[in-house]
C-alpha positions in Angstrom: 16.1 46.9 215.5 16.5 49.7 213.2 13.5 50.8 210.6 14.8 49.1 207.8 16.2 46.2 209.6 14.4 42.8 209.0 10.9 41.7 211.3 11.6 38.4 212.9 8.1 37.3 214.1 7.2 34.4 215.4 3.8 32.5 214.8 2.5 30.2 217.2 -0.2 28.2 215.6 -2.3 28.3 212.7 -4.6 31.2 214.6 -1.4 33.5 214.7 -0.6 32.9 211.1 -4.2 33.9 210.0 -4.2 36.9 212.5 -0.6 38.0 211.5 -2.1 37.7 207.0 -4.9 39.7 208.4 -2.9 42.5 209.8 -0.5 42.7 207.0 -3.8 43.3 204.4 -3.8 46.4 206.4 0.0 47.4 205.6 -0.6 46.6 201.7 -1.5 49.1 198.7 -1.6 49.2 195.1 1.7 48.6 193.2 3.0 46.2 196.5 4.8 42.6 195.4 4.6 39.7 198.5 6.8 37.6 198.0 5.9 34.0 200.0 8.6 32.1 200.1 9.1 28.7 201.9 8.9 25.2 201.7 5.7 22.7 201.2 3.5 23.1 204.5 5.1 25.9 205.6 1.8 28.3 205.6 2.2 30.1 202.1 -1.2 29.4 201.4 -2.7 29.8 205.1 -1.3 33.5 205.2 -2.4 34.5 201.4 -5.9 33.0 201.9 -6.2 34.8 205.6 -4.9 38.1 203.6 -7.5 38.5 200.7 -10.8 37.5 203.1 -9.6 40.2 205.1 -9.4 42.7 201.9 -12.4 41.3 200.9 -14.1 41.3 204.4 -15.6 38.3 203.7 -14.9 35.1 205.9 -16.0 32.6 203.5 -14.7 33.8 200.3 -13.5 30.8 198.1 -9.2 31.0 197.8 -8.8 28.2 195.6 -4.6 27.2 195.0 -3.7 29.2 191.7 -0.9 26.0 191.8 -2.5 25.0 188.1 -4.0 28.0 187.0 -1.0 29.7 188.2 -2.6 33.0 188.3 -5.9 33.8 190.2 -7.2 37.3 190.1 -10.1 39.2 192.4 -12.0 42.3 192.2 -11.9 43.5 195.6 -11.7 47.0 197.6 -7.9 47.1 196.4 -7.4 44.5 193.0 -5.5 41.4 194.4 -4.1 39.2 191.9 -2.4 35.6 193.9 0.3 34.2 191.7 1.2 30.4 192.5 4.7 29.8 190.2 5.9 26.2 191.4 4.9 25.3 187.9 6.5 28.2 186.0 8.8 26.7 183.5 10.6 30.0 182.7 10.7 33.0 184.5 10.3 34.9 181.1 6.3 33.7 181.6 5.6 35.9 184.3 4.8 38.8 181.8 2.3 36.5 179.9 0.6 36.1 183.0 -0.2 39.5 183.3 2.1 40.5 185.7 3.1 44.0 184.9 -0.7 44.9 184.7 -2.0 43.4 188.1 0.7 45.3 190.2 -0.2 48.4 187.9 -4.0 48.9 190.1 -3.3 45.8 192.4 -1.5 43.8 194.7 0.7 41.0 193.5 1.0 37.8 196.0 4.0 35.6 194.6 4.1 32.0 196.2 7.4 30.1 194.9 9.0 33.6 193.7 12.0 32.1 193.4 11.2 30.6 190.0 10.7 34.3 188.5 13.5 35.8 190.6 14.8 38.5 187.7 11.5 39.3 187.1 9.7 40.2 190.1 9.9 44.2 191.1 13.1 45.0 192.9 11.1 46.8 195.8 9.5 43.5 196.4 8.1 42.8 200.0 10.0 39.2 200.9 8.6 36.9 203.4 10.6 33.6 204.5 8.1 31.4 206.4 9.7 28.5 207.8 8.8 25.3 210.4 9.6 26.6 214.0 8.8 24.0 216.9 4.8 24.0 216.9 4.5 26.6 215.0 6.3 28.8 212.3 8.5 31.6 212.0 8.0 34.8 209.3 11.1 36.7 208.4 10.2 40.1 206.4 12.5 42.4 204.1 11.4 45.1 202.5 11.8 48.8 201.2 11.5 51.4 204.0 7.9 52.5 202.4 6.5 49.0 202.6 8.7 48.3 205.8 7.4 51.2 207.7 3.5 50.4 207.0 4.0 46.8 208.1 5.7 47.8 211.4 2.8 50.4 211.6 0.6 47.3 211.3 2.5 45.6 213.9 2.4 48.7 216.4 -1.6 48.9 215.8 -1.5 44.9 216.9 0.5 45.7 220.1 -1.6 48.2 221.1 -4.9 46.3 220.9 -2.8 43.3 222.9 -1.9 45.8 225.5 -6.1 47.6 225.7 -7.0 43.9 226.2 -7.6 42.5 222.3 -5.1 40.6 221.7 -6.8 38.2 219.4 -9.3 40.9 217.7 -10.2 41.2 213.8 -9.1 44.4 212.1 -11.0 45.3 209.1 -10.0 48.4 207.0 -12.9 50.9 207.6 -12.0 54.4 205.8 -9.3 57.0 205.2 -10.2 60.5 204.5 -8.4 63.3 202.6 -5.8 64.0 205.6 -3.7 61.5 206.5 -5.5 59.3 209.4 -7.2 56.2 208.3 -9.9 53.7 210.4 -10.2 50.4 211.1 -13.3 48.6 212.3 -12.2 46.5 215.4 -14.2 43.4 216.6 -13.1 42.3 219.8 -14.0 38.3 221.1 -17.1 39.5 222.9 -17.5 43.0 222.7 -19.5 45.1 220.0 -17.5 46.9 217.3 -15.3 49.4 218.2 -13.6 51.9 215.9 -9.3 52.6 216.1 -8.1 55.4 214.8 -4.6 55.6 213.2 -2.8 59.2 213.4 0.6 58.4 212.7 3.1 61.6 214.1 4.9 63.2 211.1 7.9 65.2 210.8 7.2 69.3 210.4 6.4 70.3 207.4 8.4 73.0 205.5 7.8 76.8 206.7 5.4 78.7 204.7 4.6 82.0 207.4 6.5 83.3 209.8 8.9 80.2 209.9 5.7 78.5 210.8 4.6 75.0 208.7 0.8 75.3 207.5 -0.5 73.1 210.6 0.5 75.4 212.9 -0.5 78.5 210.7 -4.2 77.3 210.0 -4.3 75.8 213.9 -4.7 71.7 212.1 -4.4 69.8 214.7 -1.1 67.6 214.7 -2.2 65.0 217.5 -4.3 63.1 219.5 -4.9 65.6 222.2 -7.4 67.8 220.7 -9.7 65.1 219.7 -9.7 63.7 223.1 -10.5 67.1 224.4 -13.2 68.2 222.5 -14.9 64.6 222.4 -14.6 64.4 226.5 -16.2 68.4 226.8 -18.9 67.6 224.0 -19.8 64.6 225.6 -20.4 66.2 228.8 -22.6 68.5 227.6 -24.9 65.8 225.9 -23.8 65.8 222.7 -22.8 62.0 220.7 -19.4 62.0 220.7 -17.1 59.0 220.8 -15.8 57.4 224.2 -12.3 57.0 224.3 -11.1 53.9 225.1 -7.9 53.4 225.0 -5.3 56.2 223.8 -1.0 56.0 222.6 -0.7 59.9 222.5 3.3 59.2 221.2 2.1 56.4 218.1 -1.4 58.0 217.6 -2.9 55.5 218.1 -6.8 55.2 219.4 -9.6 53.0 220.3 -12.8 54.5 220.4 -16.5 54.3 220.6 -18.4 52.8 217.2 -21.6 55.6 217.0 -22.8 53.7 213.7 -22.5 53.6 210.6 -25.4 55.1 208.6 -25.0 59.0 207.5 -27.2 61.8 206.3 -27.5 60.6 202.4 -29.6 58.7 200.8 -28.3 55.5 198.7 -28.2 57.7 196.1 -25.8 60.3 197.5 -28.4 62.9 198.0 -29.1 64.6 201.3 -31.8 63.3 203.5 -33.7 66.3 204.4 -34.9 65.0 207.8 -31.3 64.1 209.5 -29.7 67.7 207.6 -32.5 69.3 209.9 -31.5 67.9 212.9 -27.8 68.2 211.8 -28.6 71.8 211.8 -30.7 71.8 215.6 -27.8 69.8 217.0 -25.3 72.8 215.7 -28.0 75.3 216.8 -28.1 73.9 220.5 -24.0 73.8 220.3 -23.7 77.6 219.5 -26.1 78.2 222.2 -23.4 76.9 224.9 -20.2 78.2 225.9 -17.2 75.5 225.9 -14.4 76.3 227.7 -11.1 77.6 226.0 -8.5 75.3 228.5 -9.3 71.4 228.7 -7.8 68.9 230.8 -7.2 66.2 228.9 -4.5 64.2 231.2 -2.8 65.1 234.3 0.1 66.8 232.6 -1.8 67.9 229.3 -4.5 71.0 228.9 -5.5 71.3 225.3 -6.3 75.2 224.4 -8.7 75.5 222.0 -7.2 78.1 219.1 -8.5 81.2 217.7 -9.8 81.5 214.0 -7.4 84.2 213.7 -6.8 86.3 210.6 -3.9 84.6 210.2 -5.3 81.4 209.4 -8.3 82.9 207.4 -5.9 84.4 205.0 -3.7 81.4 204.7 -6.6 79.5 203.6 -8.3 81.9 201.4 -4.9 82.4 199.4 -5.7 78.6 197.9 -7.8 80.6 195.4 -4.7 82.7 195.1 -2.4 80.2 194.7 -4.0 77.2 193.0 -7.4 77.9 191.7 -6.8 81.2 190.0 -3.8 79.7 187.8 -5.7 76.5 187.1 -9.0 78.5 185.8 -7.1 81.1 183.8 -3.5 79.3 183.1 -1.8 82.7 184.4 -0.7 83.5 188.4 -2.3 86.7 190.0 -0.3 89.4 189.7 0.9 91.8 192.8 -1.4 93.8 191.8 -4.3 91.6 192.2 -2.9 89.7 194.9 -2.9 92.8 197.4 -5.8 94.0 196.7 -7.4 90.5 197.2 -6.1 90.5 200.1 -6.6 94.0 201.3 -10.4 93.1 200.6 -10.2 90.1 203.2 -8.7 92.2 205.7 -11.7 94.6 205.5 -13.6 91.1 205.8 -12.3 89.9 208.8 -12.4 93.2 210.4 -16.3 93.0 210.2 -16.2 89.5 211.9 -14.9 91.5 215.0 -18.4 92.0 216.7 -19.4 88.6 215.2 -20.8 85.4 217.9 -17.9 83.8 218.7 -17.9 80.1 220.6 -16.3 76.5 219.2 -16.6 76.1 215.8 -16.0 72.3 214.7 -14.5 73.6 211.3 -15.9 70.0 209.1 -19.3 69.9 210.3 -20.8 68.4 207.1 -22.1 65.1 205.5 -18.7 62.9 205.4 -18.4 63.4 209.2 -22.2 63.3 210.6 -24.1 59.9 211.7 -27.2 59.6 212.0 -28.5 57.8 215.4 -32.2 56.1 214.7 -33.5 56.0 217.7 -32.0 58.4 219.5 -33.8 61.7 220.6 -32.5 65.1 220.4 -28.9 66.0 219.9 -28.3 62.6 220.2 -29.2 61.7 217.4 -26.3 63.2 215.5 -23.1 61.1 216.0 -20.2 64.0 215.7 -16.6 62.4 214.4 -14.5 65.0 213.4 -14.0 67.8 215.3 -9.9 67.9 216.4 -9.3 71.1 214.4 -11.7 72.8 216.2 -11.1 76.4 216.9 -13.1 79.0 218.5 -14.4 81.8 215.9 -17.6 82.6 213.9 -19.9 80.3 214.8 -21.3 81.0 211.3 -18.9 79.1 209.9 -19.9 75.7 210.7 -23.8 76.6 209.8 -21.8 77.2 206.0 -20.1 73.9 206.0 -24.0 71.9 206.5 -26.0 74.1 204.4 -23.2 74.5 201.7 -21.9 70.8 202.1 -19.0 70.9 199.9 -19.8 67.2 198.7 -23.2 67.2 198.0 -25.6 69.7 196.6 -28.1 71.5 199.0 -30.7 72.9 196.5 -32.6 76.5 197.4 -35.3 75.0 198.7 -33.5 72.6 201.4 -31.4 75.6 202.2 -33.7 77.6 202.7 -35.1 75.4 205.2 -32.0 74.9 207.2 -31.7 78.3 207.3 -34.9 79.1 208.5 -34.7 76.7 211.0 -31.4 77.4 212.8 -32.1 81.2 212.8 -35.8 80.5 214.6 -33.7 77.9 216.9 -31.5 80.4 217.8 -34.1 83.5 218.2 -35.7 80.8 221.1 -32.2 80.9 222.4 -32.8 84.6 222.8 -30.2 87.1 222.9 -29.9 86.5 219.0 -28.0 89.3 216.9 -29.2 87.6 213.3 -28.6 90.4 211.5 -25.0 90.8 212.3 -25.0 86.7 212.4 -26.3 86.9 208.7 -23.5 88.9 207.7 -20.8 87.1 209.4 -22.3 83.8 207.7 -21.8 85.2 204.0 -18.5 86.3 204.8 -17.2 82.7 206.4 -19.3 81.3 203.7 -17.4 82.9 200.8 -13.6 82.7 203.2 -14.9 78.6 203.2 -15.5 78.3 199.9 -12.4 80.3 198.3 -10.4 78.1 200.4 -12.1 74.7 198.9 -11.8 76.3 195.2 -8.0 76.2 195.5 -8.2 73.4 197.8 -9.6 71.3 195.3 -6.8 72.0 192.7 -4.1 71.5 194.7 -5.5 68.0 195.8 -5.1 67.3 191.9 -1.7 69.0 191.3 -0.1 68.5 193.8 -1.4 65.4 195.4 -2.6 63.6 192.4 -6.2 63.2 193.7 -8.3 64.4 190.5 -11.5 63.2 192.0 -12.3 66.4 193.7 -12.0 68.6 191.2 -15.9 67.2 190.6 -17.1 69.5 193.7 -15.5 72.5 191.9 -19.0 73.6 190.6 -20.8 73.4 193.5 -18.3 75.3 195.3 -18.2 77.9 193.5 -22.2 77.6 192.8 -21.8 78.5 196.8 -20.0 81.6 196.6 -22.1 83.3 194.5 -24.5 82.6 197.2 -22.7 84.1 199.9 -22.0 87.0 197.1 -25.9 88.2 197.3 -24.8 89.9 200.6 -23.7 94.0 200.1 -21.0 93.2 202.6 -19.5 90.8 199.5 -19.5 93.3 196.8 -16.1 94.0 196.5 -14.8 90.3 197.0 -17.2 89.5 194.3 -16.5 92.4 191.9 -12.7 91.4 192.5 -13.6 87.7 191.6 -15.5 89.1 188.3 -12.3 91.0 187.3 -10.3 88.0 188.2 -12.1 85.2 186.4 -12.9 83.1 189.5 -16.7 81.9 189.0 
């Protein structure tokens, strides 16, 4: 069966039906037309019903038949508006129905779409249900973008059937700014478990040294280094996620829940408490030394990369190359641009006495949980750590004081400084004025990178939201900008017009 070809699937009983609307509420997004088609009986109404409680997460939400209303609209994590048109007297009415605006923010179900056939989107998803002995066959054509997430759906189906779920309900959990997304898995008996959904993409163009940006900045492009640095953590006491069940080639993995509450408060602001043991947990990590070469399978060893300057000056050249244009409306010239760089060169040749051990790279709020209950290290849940490189371990202390998504006022960080530094002093053997140093400087490289980061997630990726963190960001580098070691990054900023 090729990619675009149509999915035959057949549906035993009414279980499979719901199971099968479930899975495909997974597949949908904004702007997608299902089109249910077949005749009375046939399980139109089963599978659209089994859909939107799945959206909605909520068993017992009311799916009344739009047959007289014809149109039945709900608010839900992605707008879902359920069109019933066996009553539609001309096709010309589907406008008046508000149509065109639903499947602007929202998904469009279409029972009876053959009454509106000219008017429905021409990259409509179309599903043929029809009788099949005791139970009911569902053909699907579609657009390869809407054809490939539903097969994507299908592949994260047959790999739960194969780890021993066949029957489990999938509930959307999260995507982040890369491109994995979670799903919250409930198994017949067992507790909540949490699959992670990596698809493998094709290399990206080159942009150094015939190298794509993955590869320059060391972003890991599979499951291997996750697995890795969750199995090493783990071993060393730290609450990382078991691994339950791994398909290296799909990415595709089923892993431990560690909870669900974080390290803000209901109103977005940091806890002070859980940042302070966030900050202990890092300190006891940066005490340890992980090894460079893990086993992750017989055939596998994942190496843990360098922060090399290579991949500190690809990510500092996002101010370059996206936040300078944006601030000013003009590119830097060659001028500026080498002497910018130049002055990072300088940098990164005083991190060359710096502590150096595994730095988790995103050690901040969106990926810490918080563990009532537990004692110690334990208490912090760590998710995301499959970029992981080994460097200044003053970099990750940046990413938790300075979290790039909420503000840390002076007087928390302050705190979280004090404490890690008298942390790691206990430690002994505790260079803190060179670690001082080398903390402004990956503080400034961490925060130039989010300044043009934040741009191109608007520009290029149309994601305006995070253009909000720009103040704080670059509230942060000034910060780091108080150390003498900064003054000519921050006298070539002033000349520039970043800040």
């Amino acid at each position: 069966m090729t990619e675009n070809s149509a999915i035959s699937l057949f549906l035993k009983d009414e279980a499979a039906t719901i199971r099968f609307g479930e899975d495909l509420a997974l597949a949908l997004k904004a702007g997608d037309c299902l089109a249910l088609s077949g005749d009375l009986g046939a399980g139109k109404s089963s599978l659209a019903r089994a859909l939107l409680r799945a959206i909605a997460d909520d068993e017992r939400l009311e799916v009344p038949s739009p047959t007289f209303t014809l149109v039945q609209s709900y608010d839900l994590r992605i707008p879902v508006s359920h069109f019933d048109l066996y009553r539609l007297a001309d096709g010309a009415e589907l406008e008046e129905l508000g149509f065109d605006e639903a499947i602007q923010s929202g998904i469009c179900l279409v029972e009876w779409p053959e009454m509106a056939e000219g008017e429905l989107p021409a990259d409509r998803i179309a599903m043929k249900l029809e009788h099949e002995g005791s139970g009911r066959r569902a053909t699907i054509a579609a657009p390869p973008g809407q054809m490939q997430r539903i097969r994507r759906a299908l592949a994260i189906r047959a790999f739960l059937t194969k780890a021993g779920h066949p029957t489990a309900r999938r509930r959307f959990l999260t995507g982040d700014a890369s491109l994995r997304a979670y799903e919250a898995i409930y198994p017949d008996q067992d507790g909540r478990k949490i699959l992670m959904d990596w698809p493998p993409l094709p290399e990206g163009p080159a942009v150094l040294d015939g190298k794509p940006y993955p590869k320059v900045a060391h972003i890991a492009e599979n499951a291997y280094p996750f697995v890795a640095i969750a199995n090493v953590l783990r071993k060393r006491g730290f609450a990382t996620p078991e691994i339950y069940e791994v398909d290296y080639d799909q990415g595709i993995l089923l892993i431990e829940d560690l909870g669900s509450d974080g390290v803000l408060d209901a109103d977005g602001k940091p806890i002070a408490q859980r940042y302070r043991q966030s900050v202990a947990c890092l300190a006891q990590l940066h005490g340890m030394k992980i090894p460079r070469d893990i086993r992750v399978t017989e055939t596998r060893i994942h190496h843990i990369p360098d922060f090399d300057r290579t991949a500190m000056k690809m990510e500092v050249r996002l101010a370059l190359d996206w936040y300078l244009p944006w601030q000013r409306g003009t590119a830097a010239s060659d001028p500026e641009r080498q002497e910018y760089l130049a002055i990072w060169d300088a940098l990164i040749d005083d991190l060359a006495s710096a502590e150096k051990n595994l730095l988790l790279r995103d050690f901040h709020s969106p990926n810490i949980i918080w563990r009532e209950g537990q004692q110690g290290i334990q208490k912090i849940g760590l998710i995301d750590f499959q970029d992981a490189m080994i460097g200044p371990t003053a970099y990750d202390l940046a990413s938790i004081v300075q979290d790039a998504r909420v503000t840390i006022e002076p007087a928390l960080f302050k705190q979280l400084m004090d404490d890690y530094l008298a942390l790691r002093r206990a430690q002994g053997n505790f260079a803190e004025a060179g670690f001082l140093k080398s903390w402004a400087i990956m503080s400034a490289q961490r925060n130039c990178k989010l300044a043009g980061l934040w741009v191109r997630l608007l520009q290029r990726d149309g994601k305006p939201g995070y253009t909000k963190h720009m103040p704080r960001t670059l509230s942060y580098l000034k910060v780091a900008f108080e150390h003498e070691a900064l003054a000519p990054l921050r006298d070539w900023c002033a000349r520039a017009g970043i800040g």
